[in-house]
N, C-alpha and C positions, 0 to 999 in steps of 0.2 A: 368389045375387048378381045384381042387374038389370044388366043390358045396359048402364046408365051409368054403372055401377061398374065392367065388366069394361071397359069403353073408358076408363076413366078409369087404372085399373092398368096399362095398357099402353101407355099415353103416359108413365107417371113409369116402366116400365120403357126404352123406348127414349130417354129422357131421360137416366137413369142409365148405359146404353150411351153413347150419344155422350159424354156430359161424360169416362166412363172413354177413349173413344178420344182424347177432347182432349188427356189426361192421357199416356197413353201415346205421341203425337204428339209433347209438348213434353218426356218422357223422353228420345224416339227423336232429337230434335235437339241437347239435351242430350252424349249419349253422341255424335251427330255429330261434332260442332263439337269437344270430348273427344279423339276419335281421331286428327282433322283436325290437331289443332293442339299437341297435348302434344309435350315435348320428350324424354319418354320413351318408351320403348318398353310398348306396352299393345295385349294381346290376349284373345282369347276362345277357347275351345276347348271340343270336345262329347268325350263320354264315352272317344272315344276319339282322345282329344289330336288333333283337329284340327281346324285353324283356324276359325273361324266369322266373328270380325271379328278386323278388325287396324288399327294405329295407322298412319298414311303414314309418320312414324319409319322403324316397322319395314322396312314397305315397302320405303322408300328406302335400306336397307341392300343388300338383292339385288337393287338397279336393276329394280323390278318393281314393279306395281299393289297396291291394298289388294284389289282383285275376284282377280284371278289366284294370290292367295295361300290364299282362302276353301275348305276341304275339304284343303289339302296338311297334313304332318307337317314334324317337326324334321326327320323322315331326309330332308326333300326339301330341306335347307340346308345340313346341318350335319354331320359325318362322326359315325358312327356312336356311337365313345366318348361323345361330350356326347349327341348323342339319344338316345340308350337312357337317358341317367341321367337326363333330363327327361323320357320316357317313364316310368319308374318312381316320379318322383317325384309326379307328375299322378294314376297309378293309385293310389300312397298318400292321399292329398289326396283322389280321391274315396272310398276306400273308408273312410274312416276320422274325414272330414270335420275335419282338420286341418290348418290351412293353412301353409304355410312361409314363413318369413319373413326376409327379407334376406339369403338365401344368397349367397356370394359364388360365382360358379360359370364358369369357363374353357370360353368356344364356339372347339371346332372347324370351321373352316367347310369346306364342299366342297372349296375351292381351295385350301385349307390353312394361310389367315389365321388369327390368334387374337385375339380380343378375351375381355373380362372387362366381366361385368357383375354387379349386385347387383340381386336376384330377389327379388321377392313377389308367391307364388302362392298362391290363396282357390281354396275350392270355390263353387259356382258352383247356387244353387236357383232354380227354376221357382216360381211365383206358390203352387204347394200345399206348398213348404215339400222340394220335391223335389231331388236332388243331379243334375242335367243334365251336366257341365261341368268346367272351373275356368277362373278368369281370373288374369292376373299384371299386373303393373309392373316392367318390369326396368330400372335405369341405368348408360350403358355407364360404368365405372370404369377403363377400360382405361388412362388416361392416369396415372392414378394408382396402381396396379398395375406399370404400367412405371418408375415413379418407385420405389415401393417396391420391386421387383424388382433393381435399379438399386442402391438401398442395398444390399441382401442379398447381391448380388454384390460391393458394394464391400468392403464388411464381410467376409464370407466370404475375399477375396481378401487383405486388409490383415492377415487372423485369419492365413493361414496362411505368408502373410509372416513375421509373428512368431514363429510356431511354427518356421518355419526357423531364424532367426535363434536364439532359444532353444533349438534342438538343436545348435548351433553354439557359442553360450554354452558350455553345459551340459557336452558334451564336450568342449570345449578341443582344443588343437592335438595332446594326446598319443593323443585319441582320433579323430584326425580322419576318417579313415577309414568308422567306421560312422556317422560325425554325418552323413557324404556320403553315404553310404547312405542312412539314415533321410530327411536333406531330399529326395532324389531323388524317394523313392517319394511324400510328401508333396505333391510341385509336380505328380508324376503324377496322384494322385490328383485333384486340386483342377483341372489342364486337361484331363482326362480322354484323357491321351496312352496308346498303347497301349505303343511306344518313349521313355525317355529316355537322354541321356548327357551324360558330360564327358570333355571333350577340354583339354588343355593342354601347351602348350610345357614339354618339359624343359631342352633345354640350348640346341638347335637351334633358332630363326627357323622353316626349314623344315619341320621334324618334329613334327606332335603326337603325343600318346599319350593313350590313353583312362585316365583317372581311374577311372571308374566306368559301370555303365551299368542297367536298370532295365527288368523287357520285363515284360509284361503274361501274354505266355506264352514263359516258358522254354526250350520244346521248340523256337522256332521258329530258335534259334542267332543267334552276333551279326552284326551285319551291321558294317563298317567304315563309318567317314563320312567319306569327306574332302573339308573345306570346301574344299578348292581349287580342286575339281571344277567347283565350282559359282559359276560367276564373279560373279552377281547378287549370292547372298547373302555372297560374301566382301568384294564392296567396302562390305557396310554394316554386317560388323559390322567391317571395318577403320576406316571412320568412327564407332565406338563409337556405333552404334547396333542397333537390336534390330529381327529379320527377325519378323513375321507374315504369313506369305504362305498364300494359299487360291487357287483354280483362279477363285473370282465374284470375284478382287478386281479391281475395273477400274484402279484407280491402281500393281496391281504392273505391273512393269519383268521379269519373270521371262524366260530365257531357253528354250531349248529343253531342257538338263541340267534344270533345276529341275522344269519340267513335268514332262517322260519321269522325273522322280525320286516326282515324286508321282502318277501316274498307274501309277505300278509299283507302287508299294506302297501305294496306292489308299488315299491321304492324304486326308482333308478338308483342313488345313489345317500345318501347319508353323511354331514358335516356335523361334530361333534368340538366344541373349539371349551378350552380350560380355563375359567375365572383360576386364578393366583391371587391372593394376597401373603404379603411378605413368605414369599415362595412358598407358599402351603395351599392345597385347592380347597378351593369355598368353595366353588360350585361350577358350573356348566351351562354352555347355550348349544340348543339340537337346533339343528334345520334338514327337514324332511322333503326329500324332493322327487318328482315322478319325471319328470319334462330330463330327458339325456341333454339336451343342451349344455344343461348348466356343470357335466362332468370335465369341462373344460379347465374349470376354476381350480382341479385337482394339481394345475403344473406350477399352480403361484402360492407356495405353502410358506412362504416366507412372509407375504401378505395378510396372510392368515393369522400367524406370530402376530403381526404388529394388531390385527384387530382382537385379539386375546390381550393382549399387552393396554390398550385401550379401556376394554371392556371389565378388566381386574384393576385398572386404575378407578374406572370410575365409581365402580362397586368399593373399594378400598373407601375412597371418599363417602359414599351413603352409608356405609358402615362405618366408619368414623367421623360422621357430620359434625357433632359437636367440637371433638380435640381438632377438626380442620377448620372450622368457624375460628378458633380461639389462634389455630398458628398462623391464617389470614392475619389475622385482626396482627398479630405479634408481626408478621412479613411487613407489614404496612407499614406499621410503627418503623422497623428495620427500613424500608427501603425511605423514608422519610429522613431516619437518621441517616445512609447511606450519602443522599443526593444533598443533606444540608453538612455531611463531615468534607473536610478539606482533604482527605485522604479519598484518591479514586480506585473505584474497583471495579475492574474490568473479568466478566465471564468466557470462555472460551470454551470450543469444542476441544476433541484431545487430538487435531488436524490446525489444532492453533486457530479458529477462524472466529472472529468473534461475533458473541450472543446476544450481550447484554454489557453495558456502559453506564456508569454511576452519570449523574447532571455533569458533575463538574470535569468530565471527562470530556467533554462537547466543548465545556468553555472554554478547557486548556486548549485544547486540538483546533476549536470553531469548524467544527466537523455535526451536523446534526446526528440524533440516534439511529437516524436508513444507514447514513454514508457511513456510521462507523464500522455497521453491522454488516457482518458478511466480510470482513475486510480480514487480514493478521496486520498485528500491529506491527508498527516499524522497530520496536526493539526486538522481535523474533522474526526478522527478516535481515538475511545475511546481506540482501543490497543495500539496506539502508543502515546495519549495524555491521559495521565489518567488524566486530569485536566478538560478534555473536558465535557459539562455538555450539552447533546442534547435535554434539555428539553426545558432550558436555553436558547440555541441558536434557535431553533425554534420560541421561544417567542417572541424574538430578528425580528424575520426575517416575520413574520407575522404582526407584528407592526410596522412595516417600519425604526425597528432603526438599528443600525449599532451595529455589535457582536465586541468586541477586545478581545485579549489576545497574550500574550506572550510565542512563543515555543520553546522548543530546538528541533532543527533536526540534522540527521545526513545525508552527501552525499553519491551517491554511492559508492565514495570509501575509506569510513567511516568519512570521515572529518567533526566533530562538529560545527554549526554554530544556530547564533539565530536569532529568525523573529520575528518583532514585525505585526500582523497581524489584518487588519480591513475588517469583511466581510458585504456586505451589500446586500440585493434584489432588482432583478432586475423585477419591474410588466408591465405588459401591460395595456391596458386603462380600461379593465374589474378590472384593484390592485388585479390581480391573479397574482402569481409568476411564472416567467418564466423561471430564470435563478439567478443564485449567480456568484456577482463579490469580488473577495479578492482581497484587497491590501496588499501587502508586503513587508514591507522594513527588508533587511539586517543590523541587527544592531549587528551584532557581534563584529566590531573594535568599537562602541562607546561601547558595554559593558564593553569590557577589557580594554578600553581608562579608562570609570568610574571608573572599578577596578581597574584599576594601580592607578588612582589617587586616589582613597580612602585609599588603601593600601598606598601611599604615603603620602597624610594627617596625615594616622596612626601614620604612622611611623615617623611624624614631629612631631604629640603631643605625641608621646611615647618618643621621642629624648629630647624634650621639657621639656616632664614631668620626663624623667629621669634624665636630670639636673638638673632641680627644687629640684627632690627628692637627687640626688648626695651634692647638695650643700649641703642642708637640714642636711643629715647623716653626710657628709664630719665634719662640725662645732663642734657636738654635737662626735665625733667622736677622734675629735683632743682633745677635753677635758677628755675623756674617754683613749687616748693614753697617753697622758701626766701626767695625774691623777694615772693612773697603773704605770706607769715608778715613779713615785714620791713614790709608796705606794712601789715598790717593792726597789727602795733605801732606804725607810725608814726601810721596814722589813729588811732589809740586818744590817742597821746601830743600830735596835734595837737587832739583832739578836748576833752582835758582842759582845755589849754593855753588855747583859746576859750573855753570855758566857763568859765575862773578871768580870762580876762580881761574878759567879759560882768559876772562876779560884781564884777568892778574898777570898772567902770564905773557900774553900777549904784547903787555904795557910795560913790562918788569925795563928794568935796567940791566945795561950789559952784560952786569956781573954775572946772569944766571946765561950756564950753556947754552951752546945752540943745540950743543945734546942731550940736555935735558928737556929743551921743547919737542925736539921728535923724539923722546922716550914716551913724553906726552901725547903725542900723536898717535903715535904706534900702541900703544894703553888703549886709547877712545877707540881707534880703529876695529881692531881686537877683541873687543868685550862689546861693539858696536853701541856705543855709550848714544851719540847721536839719535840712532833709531830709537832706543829706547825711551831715551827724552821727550821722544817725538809721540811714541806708540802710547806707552803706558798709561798716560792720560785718558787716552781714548777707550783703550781696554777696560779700565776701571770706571768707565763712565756705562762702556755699557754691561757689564758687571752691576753696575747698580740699578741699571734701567732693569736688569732680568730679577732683580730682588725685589724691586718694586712691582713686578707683575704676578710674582709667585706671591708678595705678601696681599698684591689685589685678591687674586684665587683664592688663596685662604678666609679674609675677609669676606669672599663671596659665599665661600662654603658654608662659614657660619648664620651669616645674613638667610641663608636660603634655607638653609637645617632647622632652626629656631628649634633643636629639642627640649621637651618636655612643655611647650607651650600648645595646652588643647583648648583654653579659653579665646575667644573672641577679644581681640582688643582694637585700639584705632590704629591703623596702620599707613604708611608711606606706597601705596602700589605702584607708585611710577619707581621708588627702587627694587620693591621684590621684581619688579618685569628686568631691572637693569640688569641685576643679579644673576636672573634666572637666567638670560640670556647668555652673560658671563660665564656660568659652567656649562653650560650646554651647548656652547661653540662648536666645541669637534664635529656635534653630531649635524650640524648645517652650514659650517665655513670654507667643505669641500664642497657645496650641491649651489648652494644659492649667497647672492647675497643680503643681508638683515638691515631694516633701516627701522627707528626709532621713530617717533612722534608722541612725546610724550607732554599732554598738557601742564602749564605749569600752574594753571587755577585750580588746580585738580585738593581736593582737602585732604586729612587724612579719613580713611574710610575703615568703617566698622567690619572686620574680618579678619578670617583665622588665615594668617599672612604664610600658612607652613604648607596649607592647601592651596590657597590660593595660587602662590606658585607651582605645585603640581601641574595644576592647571592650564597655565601657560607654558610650563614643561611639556605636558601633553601635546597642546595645540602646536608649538613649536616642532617636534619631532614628528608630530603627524602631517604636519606643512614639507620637511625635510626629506618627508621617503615618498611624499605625493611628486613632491619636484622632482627626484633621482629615477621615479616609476616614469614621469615623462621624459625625462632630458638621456638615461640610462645611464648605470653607473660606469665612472670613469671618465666622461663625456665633460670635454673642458667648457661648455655651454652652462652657464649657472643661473638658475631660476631668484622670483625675488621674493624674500618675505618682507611685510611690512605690519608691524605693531603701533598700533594707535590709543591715546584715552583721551578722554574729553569728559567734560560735567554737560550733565543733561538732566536737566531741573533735577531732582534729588538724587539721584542715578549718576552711581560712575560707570561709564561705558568703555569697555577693552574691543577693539578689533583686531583678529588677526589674518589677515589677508597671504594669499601665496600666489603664485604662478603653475600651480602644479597641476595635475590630472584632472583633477577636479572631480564629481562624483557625479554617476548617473542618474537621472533622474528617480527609476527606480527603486533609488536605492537610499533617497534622502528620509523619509519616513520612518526608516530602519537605524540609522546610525546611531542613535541613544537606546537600541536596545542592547541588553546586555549577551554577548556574547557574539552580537554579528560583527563580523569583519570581511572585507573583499578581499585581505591579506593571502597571500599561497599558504598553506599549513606551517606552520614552524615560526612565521611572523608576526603574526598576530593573535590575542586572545580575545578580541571582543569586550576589552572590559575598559579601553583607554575612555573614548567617548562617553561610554554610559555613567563611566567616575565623574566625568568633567560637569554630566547633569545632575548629575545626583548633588556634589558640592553646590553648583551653582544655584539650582532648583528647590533641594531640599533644607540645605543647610544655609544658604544667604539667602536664601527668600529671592532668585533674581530667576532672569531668566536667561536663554539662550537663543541662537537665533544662526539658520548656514544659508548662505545663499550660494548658487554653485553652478557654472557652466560644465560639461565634461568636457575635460579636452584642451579648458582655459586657465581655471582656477577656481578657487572658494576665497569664501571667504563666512567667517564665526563672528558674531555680535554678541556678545558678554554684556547686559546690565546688572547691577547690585545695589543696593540701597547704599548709599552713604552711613547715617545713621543708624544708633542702634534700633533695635525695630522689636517689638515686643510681643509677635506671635510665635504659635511653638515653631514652626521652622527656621525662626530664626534664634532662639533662646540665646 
């Protein structure tokens, strides 16, 4: 190689040096800036875990430099338990060259802090591919750990609440004895007390006596406790409240007894919780505990309440076994009568949410006892009662009166029904509210009971009043019939009369002027005699054609009214349909056209002829707004109704057939229930169809029957017995 080649190679090799240290310069600032400024904790470490670089993070945790931490270990931080396991976990990581990922992993510190962080740790190669090292990222998680810790204990602590509580259940008052056993060791267990007990007043104010007691070690014999001794803790749980007292608490009140009591028996800490019965103390449970752990339990004192409030329940009950045997036995009775009364009664929280549901509160709703419970009902919910006014109702329930109103609900599987509903509050002896009890009664058959009979009243003083007004017209009618027949014989006989005397005139002899015939002309012309001759016929003809249709009408009025007729008799139905039809015109002679088919083998049939027509009133008019809902009102397109009967072995059978919307399928199972209607509000009341069953079904003993495309038409099958028929529905 010449001498300007080898100068030549060693300028593109220290070229390649510099640029590589460029590179490693702007790495080296990189990782700077990195360690300076991450909000996690990030370090470096040589083969044998320790430090090489460090994060100011870290740093800043042991109030010390990133330089003063470079060459030390975990052991120069951290109490042995966690270093060693980071020590071991570093030497697997090198030797194995697998890195660890996201461990979650609890530092002990020197001082005896604890935090919790989540760790990833890599092994760690040198530019030949070499294992030098490892590095990590750790985040502290401690905040969130303590959160989670926080539940676990709550959890834990509510878990075995329950479990108390269910050993309590479970053995009832006959076994009370080991139930108080069992919970003692239980609360032991879970506060990690080494001593517990119970104390409680037998007869005496002054005297308690130990119930039960619970040692950790047997051998060590019992020790007596008497709160009286100890004057701090007895004025608080005299004020039915709950003692947790430790030696760090700054806010206890402890005297010199209580101290010299824990300091003897080299307590960590002290749980003294208040037996209540009807707010007076009966007695007391200790828990004696050495182990600091369990001073944790001091932040959940509301927990505490509830297992006082348990533990004075269940005692209340062993102390009144008998009087509680005898208001079971009575509750029993009570919820027996409850579930077989027709009146339901629904339990609530005082957030409305409900508890407890009578039987027949399931049947109304077809809601089982899970799905009602946990639920507000639909009359104290504003979406489904828009009537419901909760300012109102509060007011109601605060002042100790009782809330009413009236609801429509509907079942689960869709069926309308209405409750007439009385809620009232339920206080305890503080007249704080504890609970909402409703009462509810089913009053759907007496609505429609009412409604039929109104509708039946109605239609007596329409019956009534349409004979009244029949006569009335009928009289004044006959005069105006006979008076037009009169007027139009007489224009007939004047009409003649002119015309033979015109013939007179016409014929006459000379002697009569020619100016007297056009005086005659000029007369007829003038008073235009001609036309009149011509018209007046006609006039009076149809003058009487209009009497003859108002005196139809009337005759139909009456026909259809039949007041005061409530008996069954044998009836003409091809005329009540004629009839019905007759006055009901208006309400289908602008929408559709109506056709007849009226059998003439048809007998007369056993029925109450005043309903019956209703009935086809019904059917008619709900045929009428089916067609006007398809075709839209105004719409000169006119749908068809068609009315049919026929005999069918004993059975007379009504069809009413239409063109109109026809009904969903959905929705066919429903339409004899009382109060459904697909109608807009204002249209409809859900009671046309469910009348037409109930007449047809209950009271003639027949049946009903719809067959229905949507979109096509319907059509209704009416059978009824012909004869009379001698069961009660048909009486």
């Amino acid at each position: 190689m010449s001498y300007a080649k080898k100068v030549n190679k060693v300028k593109t090799d220290f070229s390649d040096v510099s640029e590589n240290q460029n590179n490693i310069s702007t790495d080296e600032y990189y990782l700077k800036s990195l360690l300076e400024n991450s909000f996690d904790i990030i370090y470096f470490k040589d083969i044998k875990s320790r430090f090489t670089k460090v994060s100011t993070t870290l740093a800043n945790r042991f109030e010390t430099t990133t330089d003063e931490m470079i060459g030390k270990t975990d052991f120069d931080y951290y109490q042995p338990v966690y270093a060693n396991e980071a020590f071991e976990n570093e030497q697997e990581i090198i030797t194995t060259g697998k890195p660890l990922i996201h461990k979650e992993e609890k530092e002990v510190w020197l001082n005896g802090n604890t935090t919790w962080v989540s760790t990833s740790k890599m092994p760690f190669y040198n530019y030949e591919g070499k294992i030098i090292g490892t590095f990590g990222i750790s985040r502290d998680i401690t905040k969130f750990k303590e959160n989670e810790l926080k539940i676990t204990e709550i959890l834990s602590f509510e878990k075995t609440i329950s479990k108390v509580s269910t050993i309590f259940l479970r053995y009832g008052v006959e076994k009370f004895k080991s139930a108080l056993s069992l919970a003692l060791n239980e609360l032991s267990v879970m506060f990690q007390s080494e001593r517990s007990y119970i104390y409680y007043y037998e007869n005496n104010e002054n005297e308690y006596s130990k119930k039960e007691e619970y040692h950790l070690n047997p051998n060590e014999g019992e020790i007596q406790f008497d709160i009286r001794n100890f004057t701090h803790w007895h004025i608080i749980i005299k004020a039915h409240q709950i003692v947790f007292d430790f030696k760090e608490n700054t806010k206890s009140e402890m005297g010199a007894e209580e101290l010299t009591y824990i300091d003897k028996n080299e307590l960590s800490h002290i749980i003294i919780i208040p037996i209540l019965i009807d707010a007076s103390l009966k007695g007391f449970v200790g828990f004696e505990c050495k182990n600091k752990e369990g001073i944790w339990l001091h932040k959940y004192m509301p927990l505490f309440t509830i297992l006082s409030e348990i533990l004075s329940y269940t005692f209340s009950n062993y102390l009144s076994e008998k009087f509680r045997l005898e208001a079971e036995d009575e509750l029993l009775a009570l919820m027996h009568a409850v579930n077989q009364s027709p009146t339901i009664i629904i339990i609530m929280s005082k957030k409305c949410v409900i508890e407890y549901v009578s039987l027949r509160y399931t049947e109304l709703t077809e809601l089982s006892f899970d799905e009602a419970v946990g639920t507000v009902p639909g009359f104290l919910n504003p979406d489904k009662n828009p009537k419901f006014n909760p300012e109102l109702f509060w007011q109601c329930m605060e002042n100790g009166k009782p809330w009413e109103q009236k609801f429509q609900d509907t079942s689960k599987s869709g069926k309308v029904h209405w409750e007439n509903i009385v809620v009232s509050p339920i206080k305890n002896n503080q007249k704080s509210i504890t609970n909402l009890i409703a009462i509810v009664e089913d009053v759907t058959e007496k609505m429609v009971v009412d409604g039929r009979k109104a509708i039946s009243q109605k239609l007596e003083s329409i019956g009534m009043l349409a004979a009244g007004i029949a006569h009335e017209i009928n009289t004044p009618m006959q005069y105006i019939g006979d008076n037009t027949k009169f007027l139009r014989d007489t224009v007939s006989s004047l009409s003649k009369y002119l015309n033979e005397i015109q013939d007179l005139i016409n014929t006459s002899s000379p002697s009569i002027s020619s100016e007297f015939k056009e005086k005659v002309e000029q007369l007829k012309t003038q008073y235009d005699i001609e036309y009149l001759i011509n018209e007046l016929p006609l006039s009076l003809d149809q003058t009487q054609s209009g009497i003859r249709r108002v005196t139809s009408l009337v005759k139909a009025m009456k026909d259809f009214a039949h007041p005061g007729v409530k008996e069954k008799t044998y009836n003409d139905i091809n005329k009540g349909i004629e009839v019905t039809v007759e006055i009901s015109k208006n309400e289908w002679k602008y929408v559709a056209d109506l056709e007849l088919h009226l059998s003439r083998h048809l007998p007369l049939v056993y029925c109450l002829q005043n309903e019956l027509n209703q009935v086809i009133l019904n059917m008619i008019i709900n045929s009428a707004h089916s067609i006007e809902e398809k075709h839209g009102q105004g719409n000169s397109e006119k749908g068809k109704i068609i009315i049919e009967t026929l005999l069918e072995d004993q059975f007379a059978v009504i069809t009413v057939s239409d063109t109109g919307m026809g009904i969903k399928e959905s929705n066919i199972h429903k339409i004899f229930d009382p109060f459904f209607t697909t109608k807009e509000v204002g249209k409809g009341t859900g009671q046309g169809l469910a009348i037409v069953h109930d007449l047809i079904v209950n009271k003639h003993g027949g049946t009903i029957a719809v067959n229905s495309t949507y979109g096509t038409g319907t059509q209704f099958t009416i059978k009824i017995p012909i004869k009379k028929n001698e069961s009660p529905n048909n009486g």
